[in-house]
N, C-alpha and C positions, 0 to 999 in steps of 0.2 A: 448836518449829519456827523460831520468831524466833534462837534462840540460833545456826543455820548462817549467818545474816547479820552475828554481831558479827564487832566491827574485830580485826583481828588483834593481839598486841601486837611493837612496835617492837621486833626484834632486835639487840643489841647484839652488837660483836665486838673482839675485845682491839685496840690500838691498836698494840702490840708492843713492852709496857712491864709484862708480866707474867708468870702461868707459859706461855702459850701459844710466848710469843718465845724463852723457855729452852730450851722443846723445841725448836724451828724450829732454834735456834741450834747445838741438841746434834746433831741430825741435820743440817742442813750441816756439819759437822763432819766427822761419821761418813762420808760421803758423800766428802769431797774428802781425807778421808784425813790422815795424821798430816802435818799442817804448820800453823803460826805458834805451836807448843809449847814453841818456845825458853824462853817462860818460864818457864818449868819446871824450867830449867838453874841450878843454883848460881852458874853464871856472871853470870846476869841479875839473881840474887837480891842477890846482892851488890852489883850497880849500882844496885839498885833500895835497896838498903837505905841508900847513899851518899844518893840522891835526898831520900829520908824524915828518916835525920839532920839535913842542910844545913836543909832547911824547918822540922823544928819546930826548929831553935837558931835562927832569920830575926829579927831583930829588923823589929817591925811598926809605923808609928807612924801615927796620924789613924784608927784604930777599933780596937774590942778584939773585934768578930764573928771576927778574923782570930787566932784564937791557938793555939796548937803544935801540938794535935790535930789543929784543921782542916786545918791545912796538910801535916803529914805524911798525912792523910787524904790528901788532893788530890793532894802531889806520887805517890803509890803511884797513884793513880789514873790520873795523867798518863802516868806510866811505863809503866803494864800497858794503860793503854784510850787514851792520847793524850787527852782532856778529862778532864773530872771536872763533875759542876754540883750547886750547893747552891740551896738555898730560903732565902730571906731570910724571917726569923719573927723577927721584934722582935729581943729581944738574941741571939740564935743563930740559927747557919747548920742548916740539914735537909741533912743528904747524901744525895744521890738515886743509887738505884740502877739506875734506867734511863730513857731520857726519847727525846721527840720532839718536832718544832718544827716553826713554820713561818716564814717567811722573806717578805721583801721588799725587793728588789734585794739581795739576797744576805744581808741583814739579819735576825739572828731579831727576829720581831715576838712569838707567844707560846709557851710549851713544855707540855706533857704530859708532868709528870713523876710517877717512880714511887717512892714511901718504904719504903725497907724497915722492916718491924714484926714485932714476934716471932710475931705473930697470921698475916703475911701481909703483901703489900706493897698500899697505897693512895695511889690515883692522884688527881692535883688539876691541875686547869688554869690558868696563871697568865700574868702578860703578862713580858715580857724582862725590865722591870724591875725585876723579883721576884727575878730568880735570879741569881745570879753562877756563869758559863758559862768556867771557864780550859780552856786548850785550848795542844797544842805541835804545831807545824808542821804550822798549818791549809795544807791543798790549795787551789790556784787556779781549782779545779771547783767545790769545794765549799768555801767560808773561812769557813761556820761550827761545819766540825767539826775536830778535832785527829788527829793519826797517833801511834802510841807508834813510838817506836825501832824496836823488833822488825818493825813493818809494812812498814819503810823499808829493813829488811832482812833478810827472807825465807828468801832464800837461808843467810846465814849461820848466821841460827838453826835454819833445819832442817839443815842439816850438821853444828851443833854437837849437836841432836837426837840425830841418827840415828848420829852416832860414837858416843854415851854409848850410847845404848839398845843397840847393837853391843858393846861391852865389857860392858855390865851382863848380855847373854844368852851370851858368851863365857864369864864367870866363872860364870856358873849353869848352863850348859848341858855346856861343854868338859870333858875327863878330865885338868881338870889335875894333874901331877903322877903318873899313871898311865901304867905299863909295861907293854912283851910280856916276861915273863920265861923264856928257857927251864929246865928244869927237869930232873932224872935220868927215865930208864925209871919208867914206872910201869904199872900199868893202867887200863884206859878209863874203868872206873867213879870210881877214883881221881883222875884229871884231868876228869874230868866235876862228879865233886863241890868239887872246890877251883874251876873254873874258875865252880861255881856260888855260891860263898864270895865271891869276890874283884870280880865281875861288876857295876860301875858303884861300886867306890868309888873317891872322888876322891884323889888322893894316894897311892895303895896302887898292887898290883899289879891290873891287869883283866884280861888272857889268857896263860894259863901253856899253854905249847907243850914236850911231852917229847919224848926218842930216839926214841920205837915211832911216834909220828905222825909224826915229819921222816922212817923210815924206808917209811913205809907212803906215804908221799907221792912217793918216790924221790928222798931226797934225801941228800946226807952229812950224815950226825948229826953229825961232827966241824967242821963249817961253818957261821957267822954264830951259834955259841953265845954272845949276848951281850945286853943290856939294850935292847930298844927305848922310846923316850919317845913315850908319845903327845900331850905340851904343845904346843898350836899355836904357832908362831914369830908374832909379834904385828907382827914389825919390821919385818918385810919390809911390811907392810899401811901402813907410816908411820902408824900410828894417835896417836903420840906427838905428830910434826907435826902431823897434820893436827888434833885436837883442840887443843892452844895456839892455832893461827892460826884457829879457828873464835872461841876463846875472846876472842881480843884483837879479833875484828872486831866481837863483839857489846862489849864495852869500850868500843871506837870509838864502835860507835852509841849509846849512853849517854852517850859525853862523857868517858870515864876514860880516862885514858893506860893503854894495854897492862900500862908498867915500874911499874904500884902492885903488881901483882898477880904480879911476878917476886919468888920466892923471893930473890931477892939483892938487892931494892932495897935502899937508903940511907934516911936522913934527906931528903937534900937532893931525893929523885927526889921522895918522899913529898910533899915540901912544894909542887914542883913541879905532882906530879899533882892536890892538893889546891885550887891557885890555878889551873891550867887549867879543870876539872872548876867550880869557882864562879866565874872569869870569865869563860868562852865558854859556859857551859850552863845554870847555875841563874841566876846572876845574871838574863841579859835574859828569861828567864822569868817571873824574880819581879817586872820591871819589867812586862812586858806585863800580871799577873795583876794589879800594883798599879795596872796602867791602866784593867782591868775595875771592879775593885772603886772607885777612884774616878768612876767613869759611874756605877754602882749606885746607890753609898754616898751618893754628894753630898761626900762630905768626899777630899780629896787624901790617899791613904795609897802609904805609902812600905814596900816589903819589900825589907830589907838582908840579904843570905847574907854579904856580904863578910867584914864586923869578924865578927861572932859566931866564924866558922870561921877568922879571920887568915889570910885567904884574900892575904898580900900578902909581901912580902919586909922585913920587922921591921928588918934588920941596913939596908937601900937608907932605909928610911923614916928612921931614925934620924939617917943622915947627910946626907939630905938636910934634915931640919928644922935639924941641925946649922949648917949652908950658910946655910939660908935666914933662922936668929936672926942671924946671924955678919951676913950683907951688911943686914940693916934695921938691924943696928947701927951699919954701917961708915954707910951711906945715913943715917942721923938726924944722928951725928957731921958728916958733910962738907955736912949742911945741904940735901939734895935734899928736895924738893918733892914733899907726897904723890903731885899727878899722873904726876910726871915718875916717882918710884918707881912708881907701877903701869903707866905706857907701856913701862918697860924690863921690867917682870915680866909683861906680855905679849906679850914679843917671843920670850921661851921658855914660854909657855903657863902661865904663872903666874899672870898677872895678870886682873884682873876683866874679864869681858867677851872673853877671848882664844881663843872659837871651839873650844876644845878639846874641845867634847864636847859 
């Protein structure tokens, strides 16, 4: 009788940091229908794969938690989900495969995050300063989460989508390479069975049409005896265009110059797209993630994409060092004065202290 009065037990309910969030996630999905799959695209794989290279070659300095794995870990993460966050555990980072936080004045204060295990993913709640949280083009709603590329642009990836999906059900689907062939007299049973022969192979013939039907139809046997093609014309649909100009806008939104990925680049475009790509996009990335990890860390760490990848113009540097042995030599000779030499080497952003950066 006493047992209808015990206390109930405390219901727990996932945070949306496990399998239940997977599911939620897969059915919104299903529900709004085939869009932000762009990555999915060889197009993106590739940018993505640019992303992952550059990071694990980063030369890292002031901690070794930060080493090639982690980072290519991170940048693929950055790329496909816009953050990525680890668990600070003595000498190594935990990569977390899904998490939630909370916040004050916009600040994460502590996260609920989730570790993937072979067993299963387990959940631990820790405070900010636990985790090292990188993230690419945090939102001004939200500045403590990151956007990937593809979010930022939508549009383009599902264009780039649904062209491919479009040619991949064309070439599976269409009778390419199949004709109307006319054929001599025969009889019906005769053309009944070849047309039952021939009926949906690709490349071949698929409907044999003879005299006694063109006749029985009222029509001149001796008229349009000739090969019809049933290959869709592709051209007219600009699918050729409009696939490239999908592909170079997801490029874009990556950071890659379109000309890497032209069949006729050079050396020089190469080198170009390589020093764009690690000075406007990995680079201050790796500075911001080197900003996190020094709040974390305690210790000042510095992540370099530049040298590793000679992200620079080798033949410009060469003669400019050239220059600059050539006038401290001319300058020591004519007897100038260190100061006076570092005031004039910072009147062209050389010198100590000259605001350049």
């Amino acid at each position: 009788m006493f047992g209808l009065f015990k206390k109930k037990p405390i219901e727990t309910r996932s945070s949306g940091a496990g399998y239940t969030a997977q599911i939620m996630a897969a059915r919104e999905s299903y529900i709004s229908g085939a869009s932000g799959i762009g990555e999915l695209t060889a197009a993106a794989q590739g940018c993505i794969s640019l992303w992952e290279g550059a990071f694990a070659l980063a030369d890292v300095s002031g901690t070794t938690l930060l080493n090639r794995a982690t980072l290519a870990l991170a940048a693929r993460s950055v790329a496909l989900r816009g953050e990525a966050v680890f668990l600070i555990r003595g000498d190594r980072l935990l990569s977390c495969a899904d998490w939630d936080l909370s916040t004050r004045d916009g600040i994460p204060r502590a996260y609920r995050v989730s570790i993937a295990e072979a067993g299963g993913n387990r959940s631990e709640t820790v405070l900010a300063q636990e985790v090292l949280h990188f993230k690419a083009a945090s939102d001004p709603v939200a500045p403590w989460t990151g956007q990937a590329p593809l979010k930022r642009a939508q549009i383009s990836a599902q264009l780039l989508q649904e062209v491919e999906t479009a040619l991949r059900d064309v070439f599976r689907d269409a009778p390419l390479g199949s004709q109307i062939v006319p054929l001599p007299d025969s009889s019906a049973d005769d053309m009944a069975e070849m047309r039952h022969a021939f009926k949906g192979r690709r490349g071949s013939t698929l409907v044999i049409e003879g005299v006694a039907q063109a006749t029985a139809a009222g029509m001149n046997p001796q008229l349009g005896q000739r090969a019809q093609d049933l290959s869709p014309d592709l051209s007219k649909a600009m699918t050729i265009q409009t696939l490239d100009a999908a592909r170079d806008a997801i490029s874009v939104a990556f950071g890659v110059l379109p000309g890497l990925h032209n069949r006729a680049t050079t050396g020089p475009m190469v080198r170009e797209a390589q020093r764009h790509l690690a000075g406007w996009t990995l680079q201050p990335l790796a500075m911001l993630w080197a900003e996190e990890a020094s709040a974390k860390l305690g210790v000042d760490v510095m992540i370099d994409t530049l040298r590793p990848l000679q992200a620079y113009d080798v033949g410009g540097r060469a003669r400019a060092l050239s220059t600059i042995v050539k006038a401290l030599a001319e300058a020591k000779a004519a007897g100038i004065a260190p100061g006076d030499l570092n005031q004039a080497l910072t009147l062209v952003n050389f010198g100590e202290g000259d605001n350049a950066a």
